[in-house]
C-alpha positions in Angstrom: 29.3 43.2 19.4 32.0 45.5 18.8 32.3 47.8 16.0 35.4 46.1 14.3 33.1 42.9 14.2 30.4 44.6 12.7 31.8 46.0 9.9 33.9 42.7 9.0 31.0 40.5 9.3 29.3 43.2 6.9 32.6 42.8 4.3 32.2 39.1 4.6 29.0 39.0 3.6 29.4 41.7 1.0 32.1 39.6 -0.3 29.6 36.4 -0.2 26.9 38.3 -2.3 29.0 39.9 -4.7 30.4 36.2 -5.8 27.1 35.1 -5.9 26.3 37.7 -7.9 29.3 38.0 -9.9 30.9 34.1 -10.4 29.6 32.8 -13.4 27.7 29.1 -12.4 29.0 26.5 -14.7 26.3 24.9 -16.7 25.7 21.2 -15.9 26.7 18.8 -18.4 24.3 15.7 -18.8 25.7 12.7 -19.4 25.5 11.2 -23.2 23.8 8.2 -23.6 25.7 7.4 -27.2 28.9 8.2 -25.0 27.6 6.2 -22.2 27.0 3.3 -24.4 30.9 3.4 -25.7 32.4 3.5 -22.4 30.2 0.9 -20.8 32.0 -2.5 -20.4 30.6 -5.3 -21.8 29.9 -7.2 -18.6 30.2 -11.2 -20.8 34.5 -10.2 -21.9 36.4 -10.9 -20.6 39.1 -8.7 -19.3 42.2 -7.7 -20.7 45.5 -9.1 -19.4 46.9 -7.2 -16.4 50.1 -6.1 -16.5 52.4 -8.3 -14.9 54.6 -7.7 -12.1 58.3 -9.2 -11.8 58.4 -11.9 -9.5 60.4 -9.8 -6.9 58.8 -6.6 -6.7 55.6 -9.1 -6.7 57.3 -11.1 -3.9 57.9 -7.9 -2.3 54.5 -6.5 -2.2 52.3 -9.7 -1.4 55.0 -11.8 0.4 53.7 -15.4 0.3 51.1 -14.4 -1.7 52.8 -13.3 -4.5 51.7 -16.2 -6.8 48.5 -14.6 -7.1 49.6 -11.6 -8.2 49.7 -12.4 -11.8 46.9 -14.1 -14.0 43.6 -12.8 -16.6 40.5 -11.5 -15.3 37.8 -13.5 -15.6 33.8 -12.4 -15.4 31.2 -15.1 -14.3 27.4 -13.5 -14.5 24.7 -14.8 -12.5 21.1 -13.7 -12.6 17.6 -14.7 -11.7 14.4 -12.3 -12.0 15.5 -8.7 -10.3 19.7 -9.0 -11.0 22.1 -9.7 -13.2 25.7 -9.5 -10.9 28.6 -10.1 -12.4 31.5 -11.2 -10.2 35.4 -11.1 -11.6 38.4 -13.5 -10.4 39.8 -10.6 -10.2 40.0 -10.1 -6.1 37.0 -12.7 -6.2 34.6 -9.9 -5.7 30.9 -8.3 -7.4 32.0 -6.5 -10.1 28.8 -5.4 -11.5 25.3 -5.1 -10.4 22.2 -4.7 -13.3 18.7 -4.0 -11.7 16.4 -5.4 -14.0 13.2 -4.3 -13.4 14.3 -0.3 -13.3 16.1 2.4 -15.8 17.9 5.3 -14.7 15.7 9.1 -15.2 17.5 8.7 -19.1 15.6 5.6 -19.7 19.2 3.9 -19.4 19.8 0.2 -17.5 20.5 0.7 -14.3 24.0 -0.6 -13.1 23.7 0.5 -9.6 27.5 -0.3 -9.0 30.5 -0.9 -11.9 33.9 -1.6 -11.8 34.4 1.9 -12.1 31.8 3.3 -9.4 32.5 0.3 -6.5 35.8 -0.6 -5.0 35.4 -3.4 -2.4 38.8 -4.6 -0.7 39.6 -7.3 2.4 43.2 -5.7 3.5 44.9 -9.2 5.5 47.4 -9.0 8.2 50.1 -11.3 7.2 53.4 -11.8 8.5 55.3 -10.1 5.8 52.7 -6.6 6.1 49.5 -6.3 4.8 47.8 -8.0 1.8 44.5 -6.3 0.0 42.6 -9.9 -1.7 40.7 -7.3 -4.1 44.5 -7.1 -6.3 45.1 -10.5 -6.1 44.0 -13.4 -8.9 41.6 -16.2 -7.9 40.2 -19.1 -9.4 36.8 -20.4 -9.5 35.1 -23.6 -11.4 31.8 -21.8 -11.3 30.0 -21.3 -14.5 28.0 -18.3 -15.6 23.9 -19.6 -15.5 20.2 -18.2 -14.6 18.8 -19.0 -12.0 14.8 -19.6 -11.2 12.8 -18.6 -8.1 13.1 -21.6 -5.3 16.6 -22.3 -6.3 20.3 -21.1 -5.8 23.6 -20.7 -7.2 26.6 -20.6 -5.6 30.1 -18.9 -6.9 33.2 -20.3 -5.2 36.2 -18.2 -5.5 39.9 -19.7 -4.0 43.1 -18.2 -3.6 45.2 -22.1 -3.1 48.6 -21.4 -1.6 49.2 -25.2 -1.4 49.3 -28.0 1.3 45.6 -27.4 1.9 46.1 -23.6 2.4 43.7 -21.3 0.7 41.4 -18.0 1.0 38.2 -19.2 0.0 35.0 -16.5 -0.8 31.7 -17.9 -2.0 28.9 -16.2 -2.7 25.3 -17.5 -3.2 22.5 -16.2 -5.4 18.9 -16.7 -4.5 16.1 -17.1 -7.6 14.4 -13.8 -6.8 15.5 -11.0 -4.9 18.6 -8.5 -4.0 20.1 -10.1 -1.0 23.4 -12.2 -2.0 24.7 -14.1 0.7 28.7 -13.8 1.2 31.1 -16.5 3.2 35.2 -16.2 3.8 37.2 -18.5 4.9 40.8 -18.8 5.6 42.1 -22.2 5.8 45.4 -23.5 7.1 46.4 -19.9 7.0 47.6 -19.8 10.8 51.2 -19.6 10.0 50.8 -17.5 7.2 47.8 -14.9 8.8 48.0 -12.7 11.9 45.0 -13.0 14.4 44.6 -9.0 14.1 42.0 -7.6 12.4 41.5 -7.7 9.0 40.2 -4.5 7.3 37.7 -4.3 5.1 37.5 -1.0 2.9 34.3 0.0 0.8 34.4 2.8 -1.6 31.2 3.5 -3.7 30.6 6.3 -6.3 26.4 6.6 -5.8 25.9 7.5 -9.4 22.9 10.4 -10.6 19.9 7.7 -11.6 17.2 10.5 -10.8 16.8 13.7 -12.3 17.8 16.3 -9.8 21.3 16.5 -8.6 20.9 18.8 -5.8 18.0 16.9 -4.4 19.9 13.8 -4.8 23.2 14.9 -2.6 20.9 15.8 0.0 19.1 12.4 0.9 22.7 10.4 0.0 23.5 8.7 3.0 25.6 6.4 4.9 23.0 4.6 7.1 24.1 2.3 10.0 23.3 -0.1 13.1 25.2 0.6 16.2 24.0 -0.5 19.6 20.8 -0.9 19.2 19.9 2.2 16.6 20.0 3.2 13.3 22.3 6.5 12.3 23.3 7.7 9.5 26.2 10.4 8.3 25.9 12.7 5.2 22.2 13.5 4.8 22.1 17.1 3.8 25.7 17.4 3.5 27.1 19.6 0.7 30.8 19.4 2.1 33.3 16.6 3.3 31.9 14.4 6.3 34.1 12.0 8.3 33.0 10.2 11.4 34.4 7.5 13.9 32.4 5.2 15.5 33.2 3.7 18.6 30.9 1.0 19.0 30.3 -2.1 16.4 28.2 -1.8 13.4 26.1 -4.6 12.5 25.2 -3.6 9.2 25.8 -0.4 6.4 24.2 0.6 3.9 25.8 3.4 0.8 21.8 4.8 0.2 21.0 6.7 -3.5 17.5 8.7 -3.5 15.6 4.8 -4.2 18.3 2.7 -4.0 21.3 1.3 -2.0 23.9 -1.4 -1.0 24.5 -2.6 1.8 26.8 -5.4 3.9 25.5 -7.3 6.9 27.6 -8.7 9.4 26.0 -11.8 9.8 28.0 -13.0 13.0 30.2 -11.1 14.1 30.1 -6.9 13.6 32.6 -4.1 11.9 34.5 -2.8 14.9 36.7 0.8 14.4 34.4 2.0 11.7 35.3 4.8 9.8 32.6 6.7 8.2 33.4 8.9 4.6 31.4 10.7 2.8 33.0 12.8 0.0 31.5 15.7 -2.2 32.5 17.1 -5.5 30.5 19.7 -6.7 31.9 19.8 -10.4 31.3 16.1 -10.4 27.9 15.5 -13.0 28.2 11.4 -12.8 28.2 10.4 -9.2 26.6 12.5 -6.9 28.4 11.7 -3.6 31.3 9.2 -2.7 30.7 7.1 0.7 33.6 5.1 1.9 33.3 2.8 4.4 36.1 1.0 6.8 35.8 -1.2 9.6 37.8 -4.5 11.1 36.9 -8.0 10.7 37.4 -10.4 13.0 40.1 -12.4 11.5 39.9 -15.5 14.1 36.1 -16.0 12.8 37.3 -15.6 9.0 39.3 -18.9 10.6 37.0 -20.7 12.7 34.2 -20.5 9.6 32.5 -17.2 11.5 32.8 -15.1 8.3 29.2 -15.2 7.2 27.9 -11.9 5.8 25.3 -10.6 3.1 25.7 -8.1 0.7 21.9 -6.2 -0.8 21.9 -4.5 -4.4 18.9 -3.3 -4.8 16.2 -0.6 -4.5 15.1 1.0 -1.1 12.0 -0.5 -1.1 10.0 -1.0 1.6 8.2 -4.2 0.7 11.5 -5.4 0.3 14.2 -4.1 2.9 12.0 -4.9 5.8 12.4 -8.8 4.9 16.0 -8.5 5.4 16.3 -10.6 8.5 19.7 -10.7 9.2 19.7 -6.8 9.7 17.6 -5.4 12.4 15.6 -2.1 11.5 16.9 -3.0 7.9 13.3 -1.4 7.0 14.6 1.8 8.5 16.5 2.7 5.5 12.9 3.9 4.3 12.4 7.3 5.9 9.4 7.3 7.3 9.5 10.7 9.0 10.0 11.7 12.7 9.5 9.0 15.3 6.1 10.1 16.1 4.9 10.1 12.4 6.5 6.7 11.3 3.5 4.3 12.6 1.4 6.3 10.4 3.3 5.8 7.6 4.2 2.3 8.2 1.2 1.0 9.9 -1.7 2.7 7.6 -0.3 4.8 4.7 2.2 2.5 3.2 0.0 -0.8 3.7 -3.0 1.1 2.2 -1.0 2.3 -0.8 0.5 -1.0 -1.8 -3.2 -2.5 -1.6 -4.7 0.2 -3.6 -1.7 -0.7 -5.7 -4.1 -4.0 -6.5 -6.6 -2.6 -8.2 -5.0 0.7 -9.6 -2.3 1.1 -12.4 -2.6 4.4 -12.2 -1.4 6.0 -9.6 -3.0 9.5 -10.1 -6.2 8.0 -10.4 -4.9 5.7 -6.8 -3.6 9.1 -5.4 -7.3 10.3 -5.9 -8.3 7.3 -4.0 -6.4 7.0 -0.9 -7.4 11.1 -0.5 -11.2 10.0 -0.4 -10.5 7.4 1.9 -8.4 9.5 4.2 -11.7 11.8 4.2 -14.4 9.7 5.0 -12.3 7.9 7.6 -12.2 12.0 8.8 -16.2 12.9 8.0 -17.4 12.6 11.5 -14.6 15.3 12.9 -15.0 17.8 10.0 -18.6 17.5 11.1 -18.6 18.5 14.6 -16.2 21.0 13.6 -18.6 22.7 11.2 -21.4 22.3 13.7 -19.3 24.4 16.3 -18.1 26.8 13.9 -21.9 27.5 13.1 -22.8 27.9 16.0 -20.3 30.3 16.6 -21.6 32.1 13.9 -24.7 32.4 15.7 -23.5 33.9 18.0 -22.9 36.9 16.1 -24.9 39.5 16.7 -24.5 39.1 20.5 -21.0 40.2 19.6 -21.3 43.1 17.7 -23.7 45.1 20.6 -20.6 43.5 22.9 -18.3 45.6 20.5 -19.6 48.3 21.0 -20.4 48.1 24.6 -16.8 47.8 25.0 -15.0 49.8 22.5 -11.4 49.3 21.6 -10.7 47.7 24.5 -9.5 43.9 23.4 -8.8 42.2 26.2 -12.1 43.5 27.8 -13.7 42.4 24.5 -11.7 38.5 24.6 -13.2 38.3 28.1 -17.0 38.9 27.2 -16.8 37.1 24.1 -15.6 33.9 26.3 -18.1 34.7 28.8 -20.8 34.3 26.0 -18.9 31.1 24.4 -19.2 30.3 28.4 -22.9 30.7 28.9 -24.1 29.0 26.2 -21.9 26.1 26.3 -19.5 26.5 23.2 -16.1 25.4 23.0 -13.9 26.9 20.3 -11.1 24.6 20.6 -13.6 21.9 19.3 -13.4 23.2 15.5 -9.8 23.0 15.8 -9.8 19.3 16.5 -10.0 18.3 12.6 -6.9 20.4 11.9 -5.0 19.2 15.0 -6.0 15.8 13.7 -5.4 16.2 9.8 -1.5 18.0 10.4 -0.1 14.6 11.7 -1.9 12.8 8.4 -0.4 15.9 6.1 3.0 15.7 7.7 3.5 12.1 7.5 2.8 12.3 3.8 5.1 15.1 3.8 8.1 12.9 4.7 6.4 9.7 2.9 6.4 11.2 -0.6 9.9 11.6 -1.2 10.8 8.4 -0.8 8.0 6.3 -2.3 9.4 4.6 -5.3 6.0 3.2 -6.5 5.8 6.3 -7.5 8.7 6.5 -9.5 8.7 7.1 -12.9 5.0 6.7 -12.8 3.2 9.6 -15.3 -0.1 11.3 -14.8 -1.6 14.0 -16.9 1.8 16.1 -17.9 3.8 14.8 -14.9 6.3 12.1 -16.3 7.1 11.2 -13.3 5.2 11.8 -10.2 8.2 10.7 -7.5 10.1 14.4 -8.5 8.4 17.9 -9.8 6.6 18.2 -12.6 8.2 20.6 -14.8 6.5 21.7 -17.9 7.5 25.1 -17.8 11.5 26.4 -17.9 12.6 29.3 -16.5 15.4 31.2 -18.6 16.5 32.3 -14.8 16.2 30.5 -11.5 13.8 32.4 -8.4 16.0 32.1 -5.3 13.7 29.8 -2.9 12.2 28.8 -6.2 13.9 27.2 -9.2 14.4 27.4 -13.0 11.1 25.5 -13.3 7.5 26.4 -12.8 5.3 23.0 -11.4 1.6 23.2 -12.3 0.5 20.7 -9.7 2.2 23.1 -7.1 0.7 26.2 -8.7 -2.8 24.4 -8.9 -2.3 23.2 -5.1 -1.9 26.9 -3.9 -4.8 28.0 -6.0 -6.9 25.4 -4.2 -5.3 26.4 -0.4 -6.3 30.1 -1.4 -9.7 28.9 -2.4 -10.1 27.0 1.1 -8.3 29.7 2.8 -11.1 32.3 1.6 -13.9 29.2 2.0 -13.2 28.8 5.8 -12.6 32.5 6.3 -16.3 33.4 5.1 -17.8 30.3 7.6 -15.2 31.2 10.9 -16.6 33.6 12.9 -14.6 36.6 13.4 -12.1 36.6 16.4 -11.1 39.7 18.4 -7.6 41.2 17.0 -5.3 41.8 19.7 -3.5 45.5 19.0 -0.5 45.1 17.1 -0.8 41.6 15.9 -1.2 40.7 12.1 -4.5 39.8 11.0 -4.8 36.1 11.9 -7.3 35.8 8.4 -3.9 37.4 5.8 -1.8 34.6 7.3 -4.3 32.1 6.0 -3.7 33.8 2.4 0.4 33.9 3.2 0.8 30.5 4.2 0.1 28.6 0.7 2.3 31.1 -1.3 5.2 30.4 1.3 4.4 27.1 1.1 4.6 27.0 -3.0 8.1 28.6 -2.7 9.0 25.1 -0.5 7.0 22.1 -2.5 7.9 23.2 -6.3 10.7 21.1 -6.3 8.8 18.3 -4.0 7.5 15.1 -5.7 4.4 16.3 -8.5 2.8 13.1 -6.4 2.8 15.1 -3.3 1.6 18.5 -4.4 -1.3 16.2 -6.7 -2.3 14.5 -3.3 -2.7 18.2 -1.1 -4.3 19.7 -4.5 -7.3 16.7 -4.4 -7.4 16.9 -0.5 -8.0 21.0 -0.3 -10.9 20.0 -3.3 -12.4 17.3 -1.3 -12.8 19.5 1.9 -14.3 22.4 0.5 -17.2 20.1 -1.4 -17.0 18.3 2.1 -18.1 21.4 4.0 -20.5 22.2 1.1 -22.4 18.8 1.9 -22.1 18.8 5.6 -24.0 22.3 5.2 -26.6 21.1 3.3 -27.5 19.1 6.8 -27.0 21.5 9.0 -30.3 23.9 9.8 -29.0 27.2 11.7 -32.7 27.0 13.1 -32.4 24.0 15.2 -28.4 25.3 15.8 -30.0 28.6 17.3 -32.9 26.5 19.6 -29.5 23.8 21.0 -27.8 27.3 22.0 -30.3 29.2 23.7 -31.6 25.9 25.4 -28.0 25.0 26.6 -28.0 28.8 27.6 -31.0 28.3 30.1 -29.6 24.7 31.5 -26.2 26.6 32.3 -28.0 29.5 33.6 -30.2 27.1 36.0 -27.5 24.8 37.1 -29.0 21.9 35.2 -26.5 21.5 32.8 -23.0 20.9 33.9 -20.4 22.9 32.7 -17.3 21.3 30.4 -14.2 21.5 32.0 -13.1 24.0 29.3 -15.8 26.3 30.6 -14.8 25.5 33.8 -11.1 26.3 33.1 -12.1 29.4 31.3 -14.1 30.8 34.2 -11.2 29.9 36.9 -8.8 31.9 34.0 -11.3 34.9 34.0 -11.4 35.3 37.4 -7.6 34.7 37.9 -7.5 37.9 35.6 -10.1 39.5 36.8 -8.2 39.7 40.1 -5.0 39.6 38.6 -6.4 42.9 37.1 -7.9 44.5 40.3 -4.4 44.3 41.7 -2.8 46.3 39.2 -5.6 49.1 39.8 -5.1 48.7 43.2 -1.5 49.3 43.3 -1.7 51.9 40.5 -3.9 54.2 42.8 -1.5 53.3 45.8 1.2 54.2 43.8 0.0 57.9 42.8 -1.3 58.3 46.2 2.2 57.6 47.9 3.2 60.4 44.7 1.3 63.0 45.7 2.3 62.5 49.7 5.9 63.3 47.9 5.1 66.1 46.1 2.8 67.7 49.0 6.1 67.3 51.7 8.3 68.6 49.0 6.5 71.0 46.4 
């Protein structure tokens, strides 16, 4: 890199730290609920007059359609158990969506979309230009009711342009649930409606229903289905994202944190999707804007073809894997990495939502599901102890090795493998619990974060154990850190340090390569690193790594209490004869581990070898040419 780059990559950053430094950060303003209240439409008025176009500029703008372009908004509210959705004659769309069974982080009801938060639009292709349906008036004979589980409700919306010509959208309303099923129909419209595509156009403000903002932006995403796999665009994304995708989408979804919308293409899929997702930083009521655009097919919106589904609801598990008109619907759950998920959605979340039966608590359920997970992993914890002891036995052998060899460490490694060797002992075999407990801690890493069961569930000082627990404030935020100090996260590193010096005082001691750190300091330097990145985690999470570290010390404790270092010491030196006779077999470890020795055994007598050639070819030199 040349000098001219150095220096202005040094004045960029200079000039990045000294903002940093020197910008004043605008303190966020939480929304008032008293304000909140005031500005919230009543969802049973009805609307106020529009205003009201002349008849030419209306004939101008809609064409043939014009008609519609005048009349009062009306509001007809269905509900049944989990909703309360509110549609409008207004563009014969859902105006409103009420989740019933959940409140926002302010103890607020939760309107997961508004007419202020959601625009939804059908753009036709008419003769005379484009018409958008969502700034048009319909009609409707539908009545506002409640509806039961095992029944249905349907909402019939029509735009009648005469002669048997109309738009027609109907939606229908199970008794329970968040799926709303969603039909349109154009009838008699051939002369009237092109055969190109119509557009549809989706823009929804995800509002803040949690209590972290920043977290929030970074798990808002645009999730969808496109030959044969789930993607998604804006996860993580702090800036503008826009994306274009080529093939059709079966299905989108606009995910919060625990909730989402979503429309399924029933039929026939969105082809030239356009993908938004939009960012405003200063913004303290919606966290991210996701637009969605893609083409309908408007010969099926003809034919009868235009069935589709719309889901209001939360991203529950439980619940978005019965969506069966969407495949990998389920998906909108992050699970984790590929390799993780069937641990998550084969063991962890099925054993969860039974322990769910018989626990209201879900501290006290947390502390359940640990215990199992730990008896499930007794019999490997015990064969790793047993191998670590004997290990230990071992000892003394090494110390008159030590200092046999002096500082020499590799020649050290190899005679301490030798011994490991002649008596039989593997010491990869008490790493076999902790190979097989990181896939269990990892999965729960990812699972955590989006488990609502545990939202807004309290335990001890945590009011809710789906985000940190933060009892303590900060009159400065830690970079890497916070404003907030989590007590579950401090107690969780407390507890690593305690296992970290536990297993340190059982492991024997392991020869130190010059130069490298000492393997035992990273064991204490790992669980303060690791408190920098879970304090802002789910409380549930750090609670469930606190109980675990707990549980495997008093594990050890008991599995100690049955092993006797005698009858250790008798196995060793009898599998030390066997070895030495032939009669026992050696494990292919041992087996590898002699081939490796001798490999650099040899490996190592070639180097000498050409060493002393090389100094004797020297000294021919320098005897021809003193």
């Amino acid at each position: 890199m040349e000098r001219n780059q150095i220096i202005g990559l040094a004045l960029i950053m200079t000039m990045l730290i000294g903002y940093q430094l020197l910008a004043p950060s605008p303190e966020p303003t939480k929304p008032n609920p008293t304000e909140q209240a005031k500005n919230k439409p009543n969802p049973t008025a009805t609307a106020p007059v529009q205003k009201q176009l002349d008849s030419i500029t209306a004939k101008a703008v809609y064409g043939d359609f014009a008609s519609a372009a005048q009349g009062t908004a009306q509001d007809i509210i269905v509900e049944n158990d989990d909703v309360r959705v509110t549609f409008s004659t207004k563009g014969g769309n859902v105006k409103e969506v009420l989740l019933k069974k959940y409140k926002t982080y302010q103890q607020q009801p939760l309107y997961l979309i508004d007419a202020q938060s959601s625009k939804f639009s059908l753009e036709l292709p008419t003769n005379k230009g484009t018409v958008n349906l969502s700034e048009l008036y319909f009609t409707t004979d539908s009545q506002s009711q409640t509806i039961t589980a095992g029944k249905s409700a349907k909402v019939a919306f029509r735009l009648a342009m005469g002669n048997n010509q109309y738009v027609e959208q109907t939606y229908t309303v199970q008794g329970s649930g968040y799926l709303i099923d969603y039909d349109v129909q154009l009838v008699g419209l051939d002369g009237l409606v092109k055969n190109e595509p119509t557009r549809l156009v989706w823009q929804d403000k995800l509002k803040q229903l949690e209590n972290d903002m920043a977290e929030n932006r970074k798990v808002v995403t645009t999730n969808y289905y496109s030959d044969g796999s789930l993607s998604d665009i804006g996860r993580g994304q702090s800036d503008n994202v826009e994306d274009k995708i080529e093939k059709p989408v079966s299905w989108f979804s606009h995910k919060n944190k625990y909730f989402l919308t979503a429309f399924i293409a029933k039929n026939s899929p969105l082809s030239n999707v356009t993908l938004k997702s939009l960012v405003d930083a200063t913004d303290t009521t919606y966290i991210k804007t996701m637009q969605t655009e893609g083409s309908l097919a408007t010969a099926d919106l003809k034919s009868g073809k235009g069935n589709f589904q719309f889901f209001f609801g939360p991203n529950d598990y439980q619940v978005v894997k019965e969506v069966q008109a969407a495949p990998d619907f389920g998906n909108n759950v992050d699970l984790g990495y590929a390799i993780l998920r069937p641990l998550n959605k084969y063991f962890f979340v099925p054993m969860f939502n039974f322990l769910e039966k018989f626990f209201s608590n879900y501290g006290i359920l947390i502390i359940v599901l640990v215990l199992i997970v730990k008896a499930l992993m007794t019999p490997l914890v015990y064969k790793s102890y047993v191998s670590m002891a004997k290990m230990r036995m071992l000892a003394p052998e090494l110390a008159v090795i030590r200092e046999k060899v002096g500082d020499d460490a590799a020649k050290m490694q190899q005679e301490q493998m030798k011994l490991y060797q002649q008596v039989g002992v593997s010491p990869l075999s008490g790493c076999i619990p902790v190979l097989a407990t990181m896939p269990i801690l990892m999965s729960l890493f990812f699972l955590f974060p989006n488990l609502i069961e545990l939202r807004q569930e309290a335990f001890l000082w945590a009011k809710d154990l789906s985000t940190y627990d933060a009892p303590i404030k900060l009159p400065f935020s830690i970079p890497f850190y916070g404003a907030h100090v989590s007590i579950f996260t401090l107690a969780m590193t407390v507890s690593q340090l305690v296992y970290a010096w536990y297993n340190n005082q059982i492991t024997p001691t392991q020869v130190q390569q010059p130069g490298m750190p000492d393997m035992r300091m990273l064991t204490y330097f790992m669980p303060v690193m690791f408190m920098f990145i879970m304090n802002s985690f789910p409380a549930g999470l750090s609670f469930y790594y606190l109980v675990s570290n707990v549980v495997t010390i008093l594990q050890q404790q008991i599995i100690r209490r049955f092993v006797n270092d005698d009858k250790i010491r008798s196995i060793l030196e009898e599998n030390r004869k066997k070895i030495a006779s032939g009669v026992k077999k050696k494990s292919k470890f041992s087996d590898i581990l002699e081939r490796s020795m001798k490999a650099a055994e040899e490996a190592k007598k070639q180097s000498e070898e050409a060493k002393k050639q090389t100094e004797a070819k020297r000294q021919q030199i320098k005897k021809k040419n003193p």
